[in-house]
C-alpha positions as CSV (number, residue, x, y, z in Angstrom):
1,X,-1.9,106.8,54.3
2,X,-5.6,108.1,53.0
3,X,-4.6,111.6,50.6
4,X,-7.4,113.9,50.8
5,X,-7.6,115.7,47.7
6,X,-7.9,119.5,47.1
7,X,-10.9,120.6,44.4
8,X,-8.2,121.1,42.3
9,X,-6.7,117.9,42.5
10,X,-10.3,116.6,41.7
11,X,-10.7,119.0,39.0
12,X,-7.8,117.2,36.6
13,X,-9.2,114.2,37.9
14,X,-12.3,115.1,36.4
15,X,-10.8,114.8,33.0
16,X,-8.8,111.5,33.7
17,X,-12.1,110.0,34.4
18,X,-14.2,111.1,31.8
19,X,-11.8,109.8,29.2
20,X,-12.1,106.2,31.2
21,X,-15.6,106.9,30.8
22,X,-16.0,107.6,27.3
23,X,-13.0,105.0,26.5
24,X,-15.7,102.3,27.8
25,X,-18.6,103.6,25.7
26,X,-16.1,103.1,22.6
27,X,-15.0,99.9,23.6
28,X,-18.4,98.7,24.5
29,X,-19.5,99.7,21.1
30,X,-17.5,97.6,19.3
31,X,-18.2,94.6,21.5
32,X,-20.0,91.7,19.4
33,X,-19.0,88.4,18.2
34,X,-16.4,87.4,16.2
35,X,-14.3,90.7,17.8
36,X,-10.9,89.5,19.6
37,X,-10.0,91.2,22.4
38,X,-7.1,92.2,21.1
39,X,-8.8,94.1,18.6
40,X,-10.9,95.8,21.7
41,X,-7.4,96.6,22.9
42,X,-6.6,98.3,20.3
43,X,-9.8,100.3,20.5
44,X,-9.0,101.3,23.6
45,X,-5.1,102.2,23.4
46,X,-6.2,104.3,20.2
47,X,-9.1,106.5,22.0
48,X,-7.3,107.4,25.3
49,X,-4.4,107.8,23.3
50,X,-6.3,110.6,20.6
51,X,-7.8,112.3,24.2
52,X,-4.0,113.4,25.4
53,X,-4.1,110.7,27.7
54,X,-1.8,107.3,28.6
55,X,-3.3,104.5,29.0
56,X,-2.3,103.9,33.0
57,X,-2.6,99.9,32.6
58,X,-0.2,99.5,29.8
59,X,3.4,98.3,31.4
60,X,1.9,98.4,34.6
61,X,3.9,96.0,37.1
62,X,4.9,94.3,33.1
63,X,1.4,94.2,32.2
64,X,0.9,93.9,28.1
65,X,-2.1,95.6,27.2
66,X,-4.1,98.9,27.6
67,X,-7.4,97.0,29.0
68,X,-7.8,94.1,31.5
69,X,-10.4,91.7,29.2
70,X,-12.0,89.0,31.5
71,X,-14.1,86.7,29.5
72,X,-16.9,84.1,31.5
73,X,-15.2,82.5,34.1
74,X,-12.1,85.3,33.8
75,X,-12.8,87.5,37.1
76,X,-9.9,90.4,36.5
77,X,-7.1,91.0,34.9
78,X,-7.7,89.0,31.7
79,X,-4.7,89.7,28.9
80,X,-6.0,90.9,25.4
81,X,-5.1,88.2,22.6
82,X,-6.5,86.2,19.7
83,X,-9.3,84.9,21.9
84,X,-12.8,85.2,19.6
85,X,-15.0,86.5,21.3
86,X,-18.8,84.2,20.8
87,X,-22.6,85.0,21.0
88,X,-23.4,83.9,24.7
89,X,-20.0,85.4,26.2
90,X,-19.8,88.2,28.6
91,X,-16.7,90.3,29.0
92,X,-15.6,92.2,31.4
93,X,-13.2,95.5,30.7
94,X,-11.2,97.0,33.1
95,X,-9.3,100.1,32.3
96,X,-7.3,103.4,33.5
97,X,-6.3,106.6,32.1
98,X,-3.8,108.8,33.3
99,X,-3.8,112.9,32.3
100,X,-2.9,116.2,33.9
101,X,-0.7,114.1,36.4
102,X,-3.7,111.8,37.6
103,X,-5.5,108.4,36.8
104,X,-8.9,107.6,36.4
105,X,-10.2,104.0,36.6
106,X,-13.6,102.4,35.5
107,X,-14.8,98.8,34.5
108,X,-17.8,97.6,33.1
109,X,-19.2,94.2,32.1
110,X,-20.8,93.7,28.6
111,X,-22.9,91.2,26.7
112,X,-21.9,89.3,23.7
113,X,-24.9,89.0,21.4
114,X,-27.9,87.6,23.4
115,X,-26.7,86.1,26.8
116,X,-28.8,83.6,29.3
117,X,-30.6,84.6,32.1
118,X,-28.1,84.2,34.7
119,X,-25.3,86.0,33.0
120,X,-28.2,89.3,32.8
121,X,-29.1,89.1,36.1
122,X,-25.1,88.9,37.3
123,X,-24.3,91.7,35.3
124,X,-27.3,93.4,36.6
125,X,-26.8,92.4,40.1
126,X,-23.1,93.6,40.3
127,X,-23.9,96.8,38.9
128,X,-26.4,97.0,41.4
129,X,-23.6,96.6,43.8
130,X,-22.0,99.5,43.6
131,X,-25.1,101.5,44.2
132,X,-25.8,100.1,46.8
133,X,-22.3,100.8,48.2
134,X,-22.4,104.4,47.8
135,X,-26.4,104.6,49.0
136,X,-25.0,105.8,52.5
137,X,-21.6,106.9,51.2
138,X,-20.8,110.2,52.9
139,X,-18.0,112.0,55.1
140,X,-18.1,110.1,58.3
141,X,-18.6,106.6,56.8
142,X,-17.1,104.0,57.4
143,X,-14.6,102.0,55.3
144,X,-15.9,98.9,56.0
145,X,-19.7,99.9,55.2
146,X,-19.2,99.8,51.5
147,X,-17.5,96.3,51.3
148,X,-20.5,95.3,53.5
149,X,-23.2,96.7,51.2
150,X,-22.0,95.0,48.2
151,X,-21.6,91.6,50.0
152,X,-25.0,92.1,51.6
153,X,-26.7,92.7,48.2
154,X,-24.5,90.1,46.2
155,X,-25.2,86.9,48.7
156,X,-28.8,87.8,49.0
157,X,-29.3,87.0,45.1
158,X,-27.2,84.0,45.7
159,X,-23.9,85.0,44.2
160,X,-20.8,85.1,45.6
161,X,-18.1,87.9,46.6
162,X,-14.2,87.7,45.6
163,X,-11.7,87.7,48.6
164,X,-8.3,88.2,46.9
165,X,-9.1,91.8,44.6
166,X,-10.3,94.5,46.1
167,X,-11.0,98.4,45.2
168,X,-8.5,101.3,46.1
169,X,-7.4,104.7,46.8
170,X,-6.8,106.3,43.4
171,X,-5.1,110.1,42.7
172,X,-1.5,110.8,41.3
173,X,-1.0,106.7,41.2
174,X,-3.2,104.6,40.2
175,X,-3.0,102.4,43.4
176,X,-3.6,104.6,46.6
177,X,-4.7,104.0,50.2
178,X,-7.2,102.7,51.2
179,X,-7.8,99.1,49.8
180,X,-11.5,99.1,49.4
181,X,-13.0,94.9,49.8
182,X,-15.9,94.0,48.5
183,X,-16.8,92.5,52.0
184,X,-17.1,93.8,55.4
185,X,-18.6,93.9,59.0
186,X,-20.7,97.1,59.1
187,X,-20.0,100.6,61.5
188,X,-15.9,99.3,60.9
189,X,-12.8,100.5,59.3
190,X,-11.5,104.5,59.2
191,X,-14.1,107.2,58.5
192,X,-13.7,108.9,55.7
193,X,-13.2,112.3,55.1
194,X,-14.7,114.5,52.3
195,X,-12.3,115.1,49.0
196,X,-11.2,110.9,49.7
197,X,-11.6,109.8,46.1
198,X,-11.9,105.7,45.8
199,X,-12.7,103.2,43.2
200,X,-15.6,101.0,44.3
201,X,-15.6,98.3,42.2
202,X,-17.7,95.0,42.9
203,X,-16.6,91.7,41.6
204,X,-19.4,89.1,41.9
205,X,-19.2,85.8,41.1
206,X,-22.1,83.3,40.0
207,X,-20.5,80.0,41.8
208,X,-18.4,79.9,44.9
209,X,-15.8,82.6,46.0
210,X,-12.5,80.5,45.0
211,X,-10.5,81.7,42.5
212,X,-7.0,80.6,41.1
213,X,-4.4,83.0,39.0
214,X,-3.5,81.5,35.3
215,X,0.3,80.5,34.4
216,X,0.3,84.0,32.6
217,X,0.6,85.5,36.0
218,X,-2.4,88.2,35.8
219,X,-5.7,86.2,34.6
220,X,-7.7,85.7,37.9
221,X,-10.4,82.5,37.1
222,X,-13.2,81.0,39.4
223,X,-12.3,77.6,40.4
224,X,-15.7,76.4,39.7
225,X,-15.6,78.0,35.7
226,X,-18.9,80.1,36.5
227,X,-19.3,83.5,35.1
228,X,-17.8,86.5,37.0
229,X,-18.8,90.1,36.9
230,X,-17.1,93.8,37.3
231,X,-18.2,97.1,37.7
232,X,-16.6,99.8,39.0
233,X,-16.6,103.4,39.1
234,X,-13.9,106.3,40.5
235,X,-16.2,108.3,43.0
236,X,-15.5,111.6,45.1
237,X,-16.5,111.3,49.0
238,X,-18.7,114.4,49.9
239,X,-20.1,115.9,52.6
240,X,-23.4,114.6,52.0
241,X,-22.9,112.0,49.7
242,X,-20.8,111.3,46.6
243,X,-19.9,112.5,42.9
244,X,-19.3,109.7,40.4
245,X,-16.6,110.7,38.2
246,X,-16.9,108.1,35.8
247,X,-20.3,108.0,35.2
């Protein structure tokens, strides 16, 4: 069941987001080579923890870590660890924080040092995405338009758009109706209603869609070992559009 959430509700959202928001900023800062992700873990753990927040990944379903790190061919849920991070890498950082009783989610997708042409334009691309997700995103839209838009915009610069992971509901868990795919038929799915609050994140892939889960049990990887891409944002449904939280 879609929550609907009150101003107030969206109000101590407000905070939970901004934390993510500023928590990827830091991070991001500190991204260059030679850095593990571990340290960038720690980063991470450190600043939400120094806002009054929890970080909402950390023991999540047994997960190990504050941030998801997905490196190259990583398309979610990387694990932090001794990996090194190199000049020509891209990462991508998934995180939540959780305050005033709700959670806030945001990923972005960095550069290590100077990167080649395709991984820019794939970053580029998938942030490109998400905007054109919410373009039309209003009260009244459908579900299925958003998934739509990103698969529209992702295929027509000759990438690809993951099946299995998908965006969500988010509020007083970090998991909420509705699941929000990154693909869709257009004019389908439930309306929505103003106050639904979602995280749209598009995860774009340079090869083919295929992807396979590591022995660790989280790491999602593309079968064909090409670059992946994430970026997402926690975003308010309005009347006559939408209000980016994290952002």
């Amino acid at each position: 069941m879609i929550t609907v959430k009150t101003e107030q509700e969206i109000e101590l959202l407000r905070e939970s987001c901004a934390i993510v928001r500023d928590t990827l900023q830091y991070v991001g800062s500190k991204i260059r080579p030679g850095v593990t992700t571990k340290e960038l873990d720690s980063y991470a753990y450190e600043y939400i923890c120094s806002r009054g927040a929890q970080p909402s990944c950390l023991g999540y379903c047994g997960f190990p870590a504050s941030i998801c790190a997905s490196v190259n061919e990583e398309v979610v849920h990387g694990i932090p660890g001794e990996r090194v991070l190199r000049e020509g890498d891209i990462i991508s950082v998934d995180l939540c924080a959780y305050k005033n009783g709700f959670h806030g989610d945001g990923a972005r997708t960095f550069a290590v040092g100077e990167i080649d042409a395709e991984k820019k334009k794939l970053i580029r691309v998938t942030e490109e995405c998400f905007f054109k997700a919410i373009e039309n995103l209003r009260a009244g839209t459908p579900l299925f338009d958003i998934g739509a838009s990103v698969q529209k915009h992702a295929e027509e610069n000759g990438f690809s758009v993951v099946r299995e992971y998908v965006g969500h509901g988010i509020g007083r868990e970090m998991h909420e109706d509705p699941s929000v795919p990154n693909f869709g038929k257009r004019g389908t799915g439930v309306r929505l209603k103003a106050g639904t609050v979602l995280c749209i994140e598009p995860m774009i892939l340079a090869g083919k869609r295929d992807v396979r889960v590591l022995e660790d049990g989280w790491t999602a990887v593309t079968l064909d070992k090409k670059p992946a891409a994430h970026y997402e944002n926690t975003v308010v449904v309005r009347e006559d559009g939408v209000e980016i939280l994290t952002l």
